[in-house]
N, CA, C and O atoms as a CHARMM CRD file, in Angstrom:
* protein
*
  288
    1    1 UNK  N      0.82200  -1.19700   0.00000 PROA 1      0.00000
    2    1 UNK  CA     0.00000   0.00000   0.00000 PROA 1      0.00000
    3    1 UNK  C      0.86700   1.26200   0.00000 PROA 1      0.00000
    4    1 UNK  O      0.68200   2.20100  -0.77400 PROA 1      0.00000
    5    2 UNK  N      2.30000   1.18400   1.38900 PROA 2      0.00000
    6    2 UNK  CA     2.83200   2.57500   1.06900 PROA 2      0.00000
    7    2 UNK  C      3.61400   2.50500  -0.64800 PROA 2      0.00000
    8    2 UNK  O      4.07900   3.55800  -1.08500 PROA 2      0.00000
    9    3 UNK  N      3.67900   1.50100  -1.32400 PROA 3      0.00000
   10    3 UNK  CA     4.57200   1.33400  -2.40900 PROA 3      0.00000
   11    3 UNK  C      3.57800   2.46700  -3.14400 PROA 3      0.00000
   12    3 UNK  O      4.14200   3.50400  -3.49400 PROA 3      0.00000
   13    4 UNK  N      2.43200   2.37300  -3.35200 PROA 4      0.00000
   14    4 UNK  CA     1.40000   2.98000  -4.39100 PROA 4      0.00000
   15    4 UNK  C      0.98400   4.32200  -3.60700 PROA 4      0.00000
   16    4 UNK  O      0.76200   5.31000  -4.30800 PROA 4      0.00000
   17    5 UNK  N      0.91700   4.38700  -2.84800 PROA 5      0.00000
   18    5 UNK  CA     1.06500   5.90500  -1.91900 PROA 5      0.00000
   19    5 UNK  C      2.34400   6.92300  -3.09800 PROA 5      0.00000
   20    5 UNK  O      2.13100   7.94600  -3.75000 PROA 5      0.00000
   21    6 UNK  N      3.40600   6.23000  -2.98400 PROA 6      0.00000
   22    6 UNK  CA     4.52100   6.67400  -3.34900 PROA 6      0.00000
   23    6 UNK  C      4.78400   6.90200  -4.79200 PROA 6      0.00000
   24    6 UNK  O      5.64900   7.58900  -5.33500 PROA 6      0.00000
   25    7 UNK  N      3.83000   6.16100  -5.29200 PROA 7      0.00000
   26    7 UNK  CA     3.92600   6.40100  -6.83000 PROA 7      0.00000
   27    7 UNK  C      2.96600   6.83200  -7.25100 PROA 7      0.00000
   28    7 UNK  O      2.96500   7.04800  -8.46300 PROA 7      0.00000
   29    8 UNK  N      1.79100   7.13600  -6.50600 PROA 8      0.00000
   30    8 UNK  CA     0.95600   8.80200  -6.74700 PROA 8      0.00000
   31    8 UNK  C      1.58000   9.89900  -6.40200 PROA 8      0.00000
   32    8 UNK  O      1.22300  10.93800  -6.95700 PROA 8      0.00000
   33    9 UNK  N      2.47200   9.93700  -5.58200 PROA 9      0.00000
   34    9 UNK  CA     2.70200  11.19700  -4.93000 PROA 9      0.00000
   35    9 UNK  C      3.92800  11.54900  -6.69000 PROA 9      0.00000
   36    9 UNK  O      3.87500  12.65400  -7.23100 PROA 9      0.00000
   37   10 UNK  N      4.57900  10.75500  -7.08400 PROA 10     0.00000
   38   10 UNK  CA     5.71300  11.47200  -7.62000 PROA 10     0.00000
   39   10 UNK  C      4.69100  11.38300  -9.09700 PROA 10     0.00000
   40   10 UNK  O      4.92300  12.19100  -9.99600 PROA 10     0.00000
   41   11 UNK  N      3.91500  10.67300  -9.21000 PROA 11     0.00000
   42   11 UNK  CA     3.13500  11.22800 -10.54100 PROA 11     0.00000
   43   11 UNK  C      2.21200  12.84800 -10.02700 PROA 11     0.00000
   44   11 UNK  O      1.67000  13.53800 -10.89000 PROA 11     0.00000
   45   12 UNK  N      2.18900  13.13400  -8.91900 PROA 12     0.00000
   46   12 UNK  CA     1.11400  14.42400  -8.80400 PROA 12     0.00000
   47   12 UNK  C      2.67200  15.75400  -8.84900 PROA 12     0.00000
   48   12 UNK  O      2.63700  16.96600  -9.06000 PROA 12     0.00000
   49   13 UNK  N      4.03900  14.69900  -8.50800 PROA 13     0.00000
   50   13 UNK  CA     5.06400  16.05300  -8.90200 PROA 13     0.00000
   51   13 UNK  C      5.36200  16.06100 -10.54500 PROA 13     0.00000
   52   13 UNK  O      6.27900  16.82200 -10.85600 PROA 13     0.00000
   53   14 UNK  N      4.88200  15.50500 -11.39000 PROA 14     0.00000
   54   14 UNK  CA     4.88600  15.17400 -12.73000 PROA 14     0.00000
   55   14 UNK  C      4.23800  16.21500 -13.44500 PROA 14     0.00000
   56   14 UNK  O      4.59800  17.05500 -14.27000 PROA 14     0.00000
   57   15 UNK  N      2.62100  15.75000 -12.58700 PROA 15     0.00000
   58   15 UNK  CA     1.60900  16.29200 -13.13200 PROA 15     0.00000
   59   15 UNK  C      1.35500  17.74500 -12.61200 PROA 15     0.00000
   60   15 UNK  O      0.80500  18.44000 -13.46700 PROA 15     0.00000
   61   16 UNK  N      1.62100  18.40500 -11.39100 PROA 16     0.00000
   62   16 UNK  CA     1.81400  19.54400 -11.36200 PROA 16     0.00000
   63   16 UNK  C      2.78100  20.37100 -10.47400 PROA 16     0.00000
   64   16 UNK  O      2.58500  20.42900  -9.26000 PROA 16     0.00000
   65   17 UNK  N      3.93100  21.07900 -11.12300 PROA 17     0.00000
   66   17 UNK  CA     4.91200  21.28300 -10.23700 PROA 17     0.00000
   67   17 UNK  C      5.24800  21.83200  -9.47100 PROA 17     0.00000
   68   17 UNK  O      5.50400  22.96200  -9.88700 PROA 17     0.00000
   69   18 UNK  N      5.55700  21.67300  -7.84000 PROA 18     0.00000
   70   18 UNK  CA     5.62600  22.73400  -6.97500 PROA 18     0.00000
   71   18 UNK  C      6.30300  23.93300  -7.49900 PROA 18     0.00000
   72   18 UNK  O      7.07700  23.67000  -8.42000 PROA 18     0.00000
   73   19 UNK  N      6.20600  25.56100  -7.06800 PROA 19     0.00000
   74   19 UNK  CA     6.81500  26.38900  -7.00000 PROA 19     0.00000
   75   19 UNK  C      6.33500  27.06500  -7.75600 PROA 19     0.00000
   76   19 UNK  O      6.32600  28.29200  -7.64900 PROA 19     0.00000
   77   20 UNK  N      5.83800  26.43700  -8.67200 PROA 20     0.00000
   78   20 UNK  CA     5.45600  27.08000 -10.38100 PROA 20     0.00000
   79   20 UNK  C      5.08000  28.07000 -10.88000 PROA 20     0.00000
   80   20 UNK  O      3.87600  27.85200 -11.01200 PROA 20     0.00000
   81   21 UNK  N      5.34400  29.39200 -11.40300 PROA 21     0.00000
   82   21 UNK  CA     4.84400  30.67500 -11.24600 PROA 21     0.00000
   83   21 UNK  C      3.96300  31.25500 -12.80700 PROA 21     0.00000
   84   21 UNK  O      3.20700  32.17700 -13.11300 PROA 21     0.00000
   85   22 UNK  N      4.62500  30.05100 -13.49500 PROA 22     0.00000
   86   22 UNK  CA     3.89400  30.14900 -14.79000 PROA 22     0.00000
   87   22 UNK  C      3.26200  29.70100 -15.39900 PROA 22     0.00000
   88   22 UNK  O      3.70500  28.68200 -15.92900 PROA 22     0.00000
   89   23 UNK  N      2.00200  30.06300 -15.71000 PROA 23     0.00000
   90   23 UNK  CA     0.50000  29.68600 -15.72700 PROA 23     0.00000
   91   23 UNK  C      0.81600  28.81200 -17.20600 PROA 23     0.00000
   92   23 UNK  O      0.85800  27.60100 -16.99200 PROA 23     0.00000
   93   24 UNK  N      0.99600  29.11100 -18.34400 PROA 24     0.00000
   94   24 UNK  CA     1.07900  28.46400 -19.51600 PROA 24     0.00000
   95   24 UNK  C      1.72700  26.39100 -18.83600 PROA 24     0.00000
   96   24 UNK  O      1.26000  25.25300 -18.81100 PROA 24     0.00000
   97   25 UNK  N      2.90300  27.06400 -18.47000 PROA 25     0.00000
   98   25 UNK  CA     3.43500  25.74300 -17.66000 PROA 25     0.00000
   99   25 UNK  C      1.90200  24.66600 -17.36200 PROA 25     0.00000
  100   25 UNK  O      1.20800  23.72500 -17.74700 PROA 25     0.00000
  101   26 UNK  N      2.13700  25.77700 -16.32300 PROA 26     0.00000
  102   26 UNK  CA     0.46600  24.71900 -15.32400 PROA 26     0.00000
  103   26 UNK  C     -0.07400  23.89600 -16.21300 PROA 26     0.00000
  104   26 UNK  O      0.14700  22.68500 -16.21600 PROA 26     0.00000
  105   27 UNK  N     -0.93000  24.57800 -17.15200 PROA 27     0.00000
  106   27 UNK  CA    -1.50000  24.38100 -18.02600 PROA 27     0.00000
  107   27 UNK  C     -1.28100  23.22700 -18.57500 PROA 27     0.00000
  108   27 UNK  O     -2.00400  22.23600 -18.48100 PROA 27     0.00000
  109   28 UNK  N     -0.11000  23.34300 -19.25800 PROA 28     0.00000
  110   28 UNK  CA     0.89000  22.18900 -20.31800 PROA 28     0.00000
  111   28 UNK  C      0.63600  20.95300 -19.15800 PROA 28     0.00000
  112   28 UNK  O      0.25400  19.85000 -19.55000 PROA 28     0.00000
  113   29 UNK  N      0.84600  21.18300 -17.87500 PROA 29     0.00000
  114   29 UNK  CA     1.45700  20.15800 -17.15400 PROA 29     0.00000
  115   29 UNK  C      0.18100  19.46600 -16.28400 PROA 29     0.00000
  116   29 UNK  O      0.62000  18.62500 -15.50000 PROA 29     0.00000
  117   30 UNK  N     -0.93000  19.57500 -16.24100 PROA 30     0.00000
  118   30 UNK  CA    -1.82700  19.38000 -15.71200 PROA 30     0.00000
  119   30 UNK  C     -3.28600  19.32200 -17.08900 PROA 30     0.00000
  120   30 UNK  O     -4.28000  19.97100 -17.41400 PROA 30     0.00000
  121   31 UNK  N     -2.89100  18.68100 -17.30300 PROA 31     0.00000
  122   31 UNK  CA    -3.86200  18.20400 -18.51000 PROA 31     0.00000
  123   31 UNK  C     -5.72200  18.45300 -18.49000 PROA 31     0.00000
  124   31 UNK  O     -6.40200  18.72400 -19.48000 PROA 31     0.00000
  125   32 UNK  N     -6.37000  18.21100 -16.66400 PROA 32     0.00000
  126   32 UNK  CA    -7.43500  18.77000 -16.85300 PROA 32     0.00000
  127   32 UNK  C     -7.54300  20.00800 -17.17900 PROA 32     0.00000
  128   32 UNK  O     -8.58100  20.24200 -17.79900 PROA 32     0.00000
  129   33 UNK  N     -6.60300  21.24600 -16.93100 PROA 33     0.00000
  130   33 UNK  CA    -6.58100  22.55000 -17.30800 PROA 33     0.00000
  131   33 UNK  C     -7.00600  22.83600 -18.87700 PROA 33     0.00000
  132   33 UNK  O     -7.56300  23.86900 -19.24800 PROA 33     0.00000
  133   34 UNK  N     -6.65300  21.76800 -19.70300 PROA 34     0.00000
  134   34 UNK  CA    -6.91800  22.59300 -20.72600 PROA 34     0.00000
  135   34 UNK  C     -6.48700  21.09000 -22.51600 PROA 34     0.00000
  136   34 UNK  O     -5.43700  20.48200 -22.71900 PROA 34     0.00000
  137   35 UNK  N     -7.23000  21.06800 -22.98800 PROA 35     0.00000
  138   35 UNK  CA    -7.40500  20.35100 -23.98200 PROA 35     0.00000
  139   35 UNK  C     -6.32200  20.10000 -25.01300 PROA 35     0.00000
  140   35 UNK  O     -6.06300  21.01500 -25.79400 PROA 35     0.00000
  141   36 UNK  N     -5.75300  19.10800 -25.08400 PROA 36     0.00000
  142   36 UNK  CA    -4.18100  19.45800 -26.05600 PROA 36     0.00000
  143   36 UNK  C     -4.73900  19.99600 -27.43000 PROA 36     0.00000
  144   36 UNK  O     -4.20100  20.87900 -28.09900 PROA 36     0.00000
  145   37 UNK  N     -6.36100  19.06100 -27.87100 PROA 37     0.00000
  146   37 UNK  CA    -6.31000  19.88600 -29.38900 PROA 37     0.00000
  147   37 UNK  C     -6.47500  21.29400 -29.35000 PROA 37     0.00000
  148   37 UNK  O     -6.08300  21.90300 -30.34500 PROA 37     0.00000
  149   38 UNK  N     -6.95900  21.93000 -28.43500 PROA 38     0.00000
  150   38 UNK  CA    -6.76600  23.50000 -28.60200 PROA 38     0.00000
  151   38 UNK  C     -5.55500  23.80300 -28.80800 PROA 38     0.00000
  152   38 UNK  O     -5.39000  24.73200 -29.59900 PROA 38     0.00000
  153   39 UNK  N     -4.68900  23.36000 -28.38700 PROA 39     0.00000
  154   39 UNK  CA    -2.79300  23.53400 -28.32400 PROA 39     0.00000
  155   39 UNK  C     -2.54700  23.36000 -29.58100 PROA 39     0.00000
  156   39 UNK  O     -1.56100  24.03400 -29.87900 PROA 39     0.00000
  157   40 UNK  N     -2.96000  22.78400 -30.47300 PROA 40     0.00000
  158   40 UNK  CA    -2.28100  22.33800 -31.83900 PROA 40     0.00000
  159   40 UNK  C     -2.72400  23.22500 -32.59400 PROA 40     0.00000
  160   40 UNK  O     -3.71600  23.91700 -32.36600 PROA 40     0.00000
  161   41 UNK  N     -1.72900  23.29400 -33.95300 PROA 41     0.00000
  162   41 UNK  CA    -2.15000  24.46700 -35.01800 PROA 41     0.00000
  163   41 UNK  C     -2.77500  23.73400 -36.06500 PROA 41     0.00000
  164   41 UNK  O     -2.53500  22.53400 -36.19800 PROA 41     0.00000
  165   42 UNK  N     -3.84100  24.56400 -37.09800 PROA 42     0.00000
  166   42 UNK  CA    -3.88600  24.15000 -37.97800 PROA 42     0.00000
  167   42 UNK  C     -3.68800  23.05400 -38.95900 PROA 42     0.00000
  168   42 UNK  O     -4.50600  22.27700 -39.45100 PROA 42     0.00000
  169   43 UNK  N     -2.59500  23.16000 -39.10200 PROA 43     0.00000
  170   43 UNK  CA    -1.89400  22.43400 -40.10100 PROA 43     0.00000
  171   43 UNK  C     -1.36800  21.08100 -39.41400 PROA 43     0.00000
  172   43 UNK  O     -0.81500  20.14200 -39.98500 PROA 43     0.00000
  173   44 UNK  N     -1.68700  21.21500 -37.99700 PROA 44     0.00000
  174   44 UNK  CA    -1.30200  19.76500 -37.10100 PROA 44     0.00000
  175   44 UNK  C     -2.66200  19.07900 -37.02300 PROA 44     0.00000
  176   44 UNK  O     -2.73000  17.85000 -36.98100 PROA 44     0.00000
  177   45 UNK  N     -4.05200  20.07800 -36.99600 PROA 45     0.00000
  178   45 UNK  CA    -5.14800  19.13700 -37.10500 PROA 45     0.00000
  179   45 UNK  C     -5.84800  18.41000 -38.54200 PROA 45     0.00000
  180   45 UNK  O     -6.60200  17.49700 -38.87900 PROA 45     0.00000
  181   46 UNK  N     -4.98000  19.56700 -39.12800 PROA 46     0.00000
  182   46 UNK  CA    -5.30500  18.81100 -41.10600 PROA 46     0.00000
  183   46 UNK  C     -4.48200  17.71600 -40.87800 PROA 46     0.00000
  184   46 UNK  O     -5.10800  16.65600 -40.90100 PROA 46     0.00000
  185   47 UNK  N     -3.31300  17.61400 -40.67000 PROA 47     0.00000
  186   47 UNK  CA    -2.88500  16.28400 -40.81500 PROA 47     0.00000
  187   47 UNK  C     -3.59700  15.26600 -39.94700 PROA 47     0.00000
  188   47 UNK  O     -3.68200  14.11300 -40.37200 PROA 47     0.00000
  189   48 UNK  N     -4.15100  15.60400 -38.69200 PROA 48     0.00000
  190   48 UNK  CA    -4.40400  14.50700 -38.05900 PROA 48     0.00000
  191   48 UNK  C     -5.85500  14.13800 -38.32500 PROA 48     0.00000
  192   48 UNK  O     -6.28900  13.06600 -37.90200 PROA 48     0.00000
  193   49 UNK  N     -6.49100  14.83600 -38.89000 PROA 49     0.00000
  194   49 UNK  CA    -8.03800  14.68600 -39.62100 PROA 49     0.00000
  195   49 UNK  C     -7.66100  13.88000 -40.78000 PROA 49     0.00000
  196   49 UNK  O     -8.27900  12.83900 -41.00200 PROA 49     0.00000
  197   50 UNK  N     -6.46400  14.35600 -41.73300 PROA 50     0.00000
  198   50 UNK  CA    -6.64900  13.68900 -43.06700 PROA 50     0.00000
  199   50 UNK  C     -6.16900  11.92100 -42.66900 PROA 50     0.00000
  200   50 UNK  O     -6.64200  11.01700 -43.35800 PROA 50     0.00000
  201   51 UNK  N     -5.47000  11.69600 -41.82800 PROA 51     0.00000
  202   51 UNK  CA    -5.11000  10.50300 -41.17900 PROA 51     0.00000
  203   51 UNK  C     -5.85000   9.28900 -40.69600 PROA 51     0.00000
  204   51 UNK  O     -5.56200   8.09800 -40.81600 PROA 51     0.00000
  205   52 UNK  N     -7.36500  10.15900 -39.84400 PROA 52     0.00000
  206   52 UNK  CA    -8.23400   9.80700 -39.32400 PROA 52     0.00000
  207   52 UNK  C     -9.46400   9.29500 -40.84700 PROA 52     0.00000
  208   52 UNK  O     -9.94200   8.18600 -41.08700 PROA 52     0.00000
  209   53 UNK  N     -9.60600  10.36000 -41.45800 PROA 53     0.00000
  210   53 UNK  CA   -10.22500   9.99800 -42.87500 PROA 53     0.00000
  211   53 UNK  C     -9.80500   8.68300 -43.59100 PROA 53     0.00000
  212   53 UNK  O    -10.55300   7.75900 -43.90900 PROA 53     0.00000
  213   54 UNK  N     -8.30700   8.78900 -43.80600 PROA 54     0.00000
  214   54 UNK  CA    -7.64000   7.48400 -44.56900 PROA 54     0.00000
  215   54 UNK  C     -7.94200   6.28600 -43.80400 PROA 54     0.00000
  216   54 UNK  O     -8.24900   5.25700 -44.40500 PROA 54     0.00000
  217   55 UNK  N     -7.86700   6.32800 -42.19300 PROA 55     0.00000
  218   55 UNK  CA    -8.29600   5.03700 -41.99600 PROA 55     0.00000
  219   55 UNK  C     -9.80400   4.40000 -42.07900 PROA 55     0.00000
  220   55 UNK  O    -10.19400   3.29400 -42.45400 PROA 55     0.00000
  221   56 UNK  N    -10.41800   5.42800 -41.62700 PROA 56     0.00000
  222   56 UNK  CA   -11.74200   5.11700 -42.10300 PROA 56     0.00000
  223   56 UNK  C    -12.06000   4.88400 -43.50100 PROA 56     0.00000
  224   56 UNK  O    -13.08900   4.21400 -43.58100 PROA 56     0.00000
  225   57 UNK  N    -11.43200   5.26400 -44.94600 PROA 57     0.00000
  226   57 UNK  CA   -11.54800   4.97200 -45.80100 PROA 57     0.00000
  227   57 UNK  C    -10.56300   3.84300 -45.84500 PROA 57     0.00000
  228   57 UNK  O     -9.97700   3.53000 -46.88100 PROA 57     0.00000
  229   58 UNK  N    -10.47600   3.53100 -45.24800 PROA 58     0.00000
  230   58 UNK  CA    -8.81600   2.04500 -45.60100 PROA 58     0.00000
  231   58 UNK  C     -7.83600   2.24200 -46.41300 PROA 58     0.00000
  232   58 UNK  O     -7.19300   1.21200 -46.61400 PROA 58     0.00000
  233   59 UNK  N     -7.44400   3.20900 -46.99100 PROA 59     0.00000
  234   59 UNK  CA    -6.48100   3.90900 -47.86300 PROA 59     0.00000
  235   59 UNK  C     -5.35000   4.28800 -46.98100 PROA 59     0.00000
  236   59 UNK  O     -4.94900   5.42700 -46.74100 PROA 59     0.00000
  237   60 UNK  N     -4.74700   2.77100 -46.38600 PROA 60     0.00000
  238   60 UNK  CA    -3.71300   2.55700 -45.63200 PROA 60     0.00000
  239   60 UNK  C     -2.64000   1.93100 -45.71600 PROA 60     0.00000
  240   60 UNK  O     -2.74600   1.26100 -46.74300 PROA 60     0.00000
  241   61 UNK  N     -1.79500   1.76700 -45.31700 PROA 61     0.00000
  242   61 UNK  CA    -0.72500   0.47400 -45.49000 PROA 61     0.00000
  243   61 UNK  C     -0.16800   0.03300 -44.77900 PROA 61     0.00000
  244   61 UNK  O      0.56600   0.81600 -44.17500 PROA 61     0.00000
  245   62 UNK  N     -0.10500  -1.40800 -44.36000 PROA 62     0.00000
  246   62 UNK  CA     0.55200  -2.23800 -43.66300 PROA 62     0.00000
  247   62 UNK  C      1.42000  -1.83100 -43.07900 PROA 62     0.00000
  248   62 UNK  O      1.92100  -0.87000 -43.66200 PROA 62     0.00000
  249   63 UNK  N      2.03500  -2.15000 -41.89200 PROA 63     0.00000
  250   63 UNK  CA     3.16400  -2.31300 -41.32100 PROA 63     0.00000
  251   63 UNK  C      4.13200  -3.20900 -42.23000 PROA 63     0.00000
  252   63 UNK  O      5.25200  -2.90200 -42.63700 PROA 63     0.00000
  253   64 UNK  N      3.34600  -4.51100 -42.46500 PROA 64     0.00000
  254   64 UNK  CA     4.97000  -5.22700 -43.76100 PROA 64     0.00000
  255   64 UNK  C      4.93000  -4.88400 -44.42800 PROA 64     0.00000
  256   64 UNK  O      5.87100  -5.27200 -45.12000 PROA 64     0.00000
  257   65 UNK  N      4.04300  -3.86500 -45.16800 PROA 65     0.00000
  258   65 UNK  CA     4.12300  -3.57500 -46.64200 PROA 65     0.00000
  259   65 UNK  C      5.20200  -2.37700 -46.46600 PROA 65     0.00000
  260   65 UNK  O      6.09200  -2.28000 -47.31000 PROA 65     0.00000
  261   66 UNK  N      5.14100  -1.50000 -45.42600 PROA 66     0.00000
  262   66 UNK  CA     6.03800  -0.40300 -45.18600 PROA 66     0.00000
  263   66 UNK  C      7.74700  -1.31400 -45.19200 PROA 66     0.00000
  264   66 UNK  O      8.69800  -0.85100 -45.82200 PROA 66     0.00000
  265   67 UNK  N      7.83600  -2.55500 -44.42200 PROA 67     0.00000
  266   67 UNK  CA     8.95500  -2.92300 -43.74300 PROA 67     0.00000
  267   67 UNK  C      9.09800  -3.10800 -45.06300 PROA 67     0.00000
  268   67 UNK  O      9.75400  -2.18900 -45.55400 PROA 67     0.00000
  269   68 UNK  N      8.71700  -4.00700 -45.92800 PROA 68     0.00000
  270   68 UNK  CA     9.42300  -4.98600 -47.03300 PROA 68     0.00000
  271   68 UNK  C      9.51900  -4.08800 -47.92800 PROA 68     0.00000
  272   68 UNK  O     10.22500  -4.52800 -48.83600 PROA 68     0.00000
  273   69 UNK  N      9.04300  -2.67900 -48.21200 PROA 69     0.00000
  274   69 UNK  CA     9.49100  -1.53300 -49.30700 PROA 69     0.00000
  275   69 UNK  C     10.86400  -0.38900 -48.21000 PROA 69     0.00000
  276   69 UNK  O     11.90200  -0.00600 -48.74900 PROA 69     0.00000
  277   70 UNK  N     10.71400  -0.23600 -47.53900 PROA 70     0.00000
  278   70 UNK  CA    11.72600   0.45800 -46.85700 PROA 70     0.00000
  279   70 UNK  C     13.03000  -0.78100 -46.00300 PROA 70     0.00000
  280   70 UNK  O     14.25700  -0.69500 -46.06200 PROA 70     0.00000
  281   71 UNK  N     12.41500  -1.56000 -45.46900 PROA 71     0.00000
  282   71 UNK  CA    13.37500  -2.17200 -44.69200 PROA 71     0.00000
  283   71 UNK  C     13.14500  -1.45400 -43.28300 PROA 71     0.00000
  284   71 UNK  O     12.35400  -0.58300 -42.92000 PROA 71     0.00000
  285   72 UNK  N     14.16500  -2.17600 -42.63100 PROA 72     0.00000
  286   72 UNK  CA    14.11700  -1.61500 -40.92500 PROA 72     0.00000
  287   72 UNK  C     15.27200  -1.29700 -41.09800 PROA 72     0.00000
  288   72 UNK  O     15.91200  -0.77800 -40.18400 PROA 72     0.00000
C-alpha cells in the first residue's frame, strides 16, 4: 500500500509542479486545465483529420508492406 502511496505522490510532482509561477506551464502540465487539441495548429489538425479519414476509408498500409518496401 505505502509502495502505491509513493507512486501517486511522484506522478502528482509530474503532473503539477511545486513552486510554479507560470500559468502556460500549469497548463501544459496538468492536462485537466486545458485540452491538447486546442494547443495544436492548424496544419497539425489537417494532418491529423486527413489521417483519421484514410483510416476510415482504408487507404492505408501495412506495417509489412512499409517494412518490405523500406526495410528496418
Amino acid at each position: 500500500m505505502k509502495e502505491f502511496k509513493l507512486k501517486s505522490e511522484r506522478k502528482e510532482k509530474l503532473i503539477r509542479p511545486k513552486n510554479s509561477n507560470n500559468q502556460k506551464r500549469d497548463s501544459i502540465c496538468n492536462p485537466c486545465n486545458n485540452d491538447w487539441w486546442n494547443d495544436l495548429s492548424e496544419k497539425e489538425k489537417t494532418g491529423i483529420m486527413r489521417g483519421l479519414n484514410d483510416m476510415k476509408n482504408q487507404d492505408t498500409l501495412s506495417h509489412d508492406m512499409i517494412i518490405e518496401k523500406y526495410g528496418l
